[in-house]
N, C-alpha and C positions, 0 to 999 in steps of 0.2 A: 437251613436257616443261614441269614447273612451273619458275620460274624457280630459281637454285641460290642456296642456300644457303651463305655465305662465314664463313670466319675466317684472321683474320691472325696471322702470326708473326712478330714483328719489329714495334716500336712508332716508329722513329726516322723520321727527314723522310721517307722511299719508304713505311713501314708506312701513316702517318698522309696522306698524299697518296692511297695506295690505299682507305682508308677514306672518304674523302671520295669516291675517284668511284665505287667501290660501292654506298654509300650514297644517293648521287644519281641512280645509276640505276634504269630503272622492269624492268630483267632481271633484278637480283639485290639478292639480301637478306645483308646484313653482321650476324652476329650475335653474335661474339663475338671478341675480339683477347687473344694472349698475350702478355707482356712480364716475365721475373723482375724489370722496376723499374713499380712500379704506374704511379707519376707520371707516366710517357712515354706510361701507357695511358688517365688520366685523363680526357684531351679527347674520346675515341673511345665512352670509356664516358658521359660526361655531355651529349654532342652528339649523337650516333646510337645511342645506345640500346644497344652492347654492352655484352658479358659481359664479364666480365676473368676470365683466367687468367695462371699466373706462369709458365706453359711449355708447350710443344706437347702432351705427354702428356695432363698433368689436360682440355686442350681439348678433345683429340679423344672422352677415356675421358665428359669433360662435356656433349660434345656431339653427339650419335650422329648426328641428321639433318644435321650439315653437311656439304655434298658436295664442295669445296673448300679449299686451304687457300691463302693468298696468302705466301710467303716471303719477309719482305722484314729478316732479320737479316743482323748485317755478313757480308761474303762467307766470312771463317772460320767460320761457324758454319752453312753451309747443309746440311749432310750429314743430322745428324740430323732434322730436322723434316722433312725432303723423306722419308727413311727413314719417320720415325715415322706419317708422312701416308700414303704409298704402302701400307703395309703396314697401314693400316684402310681403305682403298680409297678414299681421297681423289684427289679431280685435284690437280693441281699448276701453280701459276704461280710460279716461280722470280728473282729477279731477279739480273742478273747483275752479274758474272760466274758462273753457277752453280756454279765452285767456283775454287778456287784452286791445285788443281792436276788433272792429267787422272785420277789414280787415285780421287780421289776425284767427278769428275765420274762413271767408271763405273758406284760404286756408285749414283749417284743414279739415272741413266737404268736400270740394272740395275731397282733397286727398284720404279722405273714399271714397265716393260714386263713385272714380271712378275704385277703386281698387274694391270696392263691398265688403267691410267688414265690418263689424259692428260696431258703433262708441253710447259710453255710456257715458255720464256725469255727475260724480260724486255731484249734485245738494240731497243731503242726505233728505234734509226735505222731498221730497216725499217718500222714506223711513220709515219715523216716523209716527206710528198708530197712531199716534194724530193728524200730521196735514192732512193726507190722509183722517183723519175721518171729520176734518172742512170742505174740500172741498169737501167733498161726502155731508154733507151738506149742505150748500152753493148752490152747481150745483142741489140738490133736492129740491130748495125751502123750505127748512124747515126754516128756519126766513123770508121766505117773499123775497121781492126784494132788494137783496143786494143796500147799502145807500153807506157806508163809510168801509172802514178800518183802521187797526193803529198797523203797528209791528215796537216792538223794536227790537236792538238787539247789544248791549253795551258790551264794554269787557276792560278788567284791560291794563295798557299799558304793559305788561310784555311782547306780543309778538313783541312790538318793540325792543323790545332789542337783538333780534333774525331775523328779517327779516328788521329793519330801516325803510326807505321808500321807498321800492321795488316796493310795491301797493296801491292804492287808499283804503280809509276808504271806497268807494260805490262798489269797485268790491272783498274788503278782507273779509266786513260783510255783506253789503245790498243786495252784490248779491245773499243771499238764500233767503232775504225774497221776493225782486225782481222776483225772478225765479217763487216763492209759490204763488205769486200774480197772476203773469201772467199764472200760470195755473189752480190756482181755479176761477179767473173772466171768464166768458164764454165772452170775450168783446177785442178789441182791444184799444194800449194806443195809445191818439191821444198826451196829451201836458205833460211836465216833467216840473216843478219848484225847485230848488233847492234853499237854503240859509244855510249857515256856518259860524262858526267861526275860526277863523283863528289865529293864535300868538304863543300861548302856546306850540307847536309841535316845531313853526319858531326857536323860543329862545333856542330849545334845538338842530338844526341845521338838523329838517327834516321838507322835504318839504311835509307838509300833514295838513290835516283837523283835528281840535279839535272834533267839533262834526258839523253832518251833518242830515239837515231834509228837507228830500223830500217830494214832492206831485204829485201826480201821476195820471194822470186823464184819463178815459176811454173813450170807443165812446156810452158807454151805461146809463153813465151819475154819475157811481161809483166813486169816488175819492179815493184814497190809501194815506194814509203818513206812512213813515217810517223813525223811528228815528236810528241813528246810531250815537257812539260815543267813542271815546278810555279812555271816564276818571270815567272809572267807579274802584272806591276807591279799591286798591289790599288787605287793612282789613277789608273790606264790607261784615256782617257775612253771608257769603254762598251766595254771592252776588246774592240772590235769583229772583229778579226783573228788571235781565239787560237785559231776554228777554221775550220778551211779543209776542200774536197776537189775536187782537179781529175783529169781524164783526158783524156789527151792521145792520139789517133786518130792512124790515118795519112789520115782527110782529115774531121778536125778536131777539139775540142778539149771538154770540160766543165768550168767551173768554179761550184761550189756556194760563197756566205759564209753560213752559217745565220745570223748574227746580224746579218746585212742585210735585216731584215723589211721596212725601208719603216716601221717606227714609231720616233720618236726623243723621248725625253722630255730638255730641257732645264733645269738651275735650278742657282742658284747654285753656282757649282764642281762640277755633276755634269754625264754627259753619260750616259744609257742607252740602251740597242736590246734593250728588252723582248721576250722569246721567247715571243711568241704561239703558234708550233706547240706550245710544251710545255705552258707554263705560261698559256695566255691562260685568258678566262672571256669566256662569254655569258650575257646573262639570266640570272646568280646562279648560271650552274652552270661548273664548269671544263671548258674541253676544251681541244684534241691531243692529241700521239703516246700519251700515258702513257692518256688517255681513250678511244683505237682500240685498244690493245694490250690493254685490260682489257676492252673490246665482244668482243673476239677470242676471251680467253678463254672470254669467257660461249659463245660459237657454237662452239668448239673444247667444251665439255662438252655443248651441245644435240647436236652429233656433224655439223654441220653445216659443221663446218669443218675440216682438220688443221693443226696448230699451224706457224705460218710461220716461227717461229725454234726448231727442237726440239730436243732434248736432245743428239741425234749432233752435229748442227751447232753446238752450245754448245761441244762438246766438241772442236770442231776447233779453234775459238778461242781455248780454253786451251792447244792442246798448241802452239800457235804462240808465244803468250805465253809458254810454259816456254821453247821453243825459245831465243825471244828472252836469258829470264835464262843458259841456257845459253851462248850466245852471249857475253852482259859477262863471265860468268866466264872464259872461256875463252879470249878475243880473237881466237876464231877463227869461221870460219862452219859452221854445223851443219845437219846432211844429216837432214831429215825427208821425209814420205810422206806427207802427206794429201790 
């Protein structure tokens, strides 16, 4: 197969990151990005040579030989492009969460499967040789019989100030480690417990969760919590400990720091732990997790591959994260099936 032919949807930091490693690589051709604000599309068009359109329509109706579309608009807005795309027979790379709530997940995978096109979600932590390597553990019995787990995964409120309250704190951070769970337990989730705190967001006139900790319980007797929370200090040096994930065996134990690379850039009053797995660069070109996930895609359309985070499995990850909103409202714990 020639290599494929790409256009993105969605122009914001994920659009323009994905443009960049499409563009860079020698499998695929980025030809076109849409964005209703030109300006976001600006850089995409004058540094790799796309087309600019102002919405997924005029792209696709503009651009017939493209065989892919990369989705990378804020998570409310994933339904129609994924639609509009499936239904000219485009593959799909989604990023996640692929939706924000599971009805609307259906229609998406619906849309694929009936068009018969490949459908990928961008869920990155399978991606990362680190956590691929806990769950190969994990599934190998090497600690024994999985007990408990416990993943963080905290961040500065900086990107409120850029997205507000668009999305839930459980489907903006919890849903990767959500996603990580449900694919390294070999076990279905039977009951979701949720408790939060609430105020401190309210006073500032969004409507969202301070910090959020779940419990997550299997049918194989494992319990999961995961901590989630937006206040973690913006001069915290190299906020080194906002994300965690450990697994605790009956004879023995995993703990993952992602942002214990072993690189530390020091200077006056900063202190960093640069995330080479995501964001590094060799020889002018970027790679990690976000650089495999997009090689992936390319071999998931050569047919050489089937998509390692797909659409059903997206969809579990959402109805955990609803679970979970269920859960705060409710104060109680709620009985799911997946």
């Amino acid at each position: 197969m020639s290599k494929p032919i790409i256009g993105i949807v969605g122009m914001g930091e994920m659009g323009m990151r994905f443009a960049r490693l499409i563009s860079e690589s020698p499998r695929a051709e980025l030809v076109a990005v849409a964005d209703p604000n030109a300006c976001a599309a600006e850089e995409a068009v004058t540094r790799w040579g796309a087309r600019y359109y102002p919405d997924v329509k005029t792209l696709v109706a503009g651009e017939p030989t493209v065989d892919a579309l990369v989705i990378a608009t804020p998570e409310t807005v994933h339904v129609e492009p994924a639609k509009v795309g499936a239904a000219a027979g485009r593959h799909l790379f989604v990023e996640k969460p692929l939706a924000i709530n599971c009805e609307d997940c259906r229609e998406i995978v619906r849309a694929s499967k009936e068009a018969g096109t490949t459908l990928l979600v961008g869920h990155t932590l399978r991606f990362d040789p680190r956590y691929s390597a806990a769950r190969a553990a994990m599934r190998e019995g090497r600690i024994g019989e999985i007990v408990h787990t416990y993943s963080r995964r905290n961040i500065t409120g900086r990107v409120l100030r850029r997205q507000r309250d668009a999305v839930s704190l459980a489907l903006y951070l919890g849903v990767h480690d959500i996603d990580f769970i449900l694919w390294a337990i070999d076990a279905r989730v039977v009951r979701v417990t949720a408790r939060g705190r609430r105020g401190l967001l309210v006073r500032q006139g969004l409507d969202l969760d301070d910090t959020i900790f779940s419990l997550i319980e299997f049918d194989n007797g494992v319990i999961s919590c995961i901590e989630n929370s937006w206040w973690v200090p913006e001069d915290a040096p190299g906020r080194i400990h906002a994300h965690q994930f450990e697994a605790i065996g009956t004879d023995g134990d995993i703990h993952l720091m992602p942002q214990q690379n072993g690189f530390v850039i020091r200077g006056p009053g900063s202190c960093e732990y640069p995330n080479s797995h995501f964001d590094g660069e060799s020889a002018g070109r970027a790679i990690g997790a976000y650089r495999d996930e997009m090689e992936h895609f390319f071999d998931c359309i050569a047919g050489t591959s089937k998509p390692l985070a797909s659409g059903e499995e997206a969809l579990r990850a959402v109805a955990v994260a609803e679970a979970i909103h269920r859960s705060l409202a409710s104060g109680s714990t709620e009985i799911i099936s997946i």
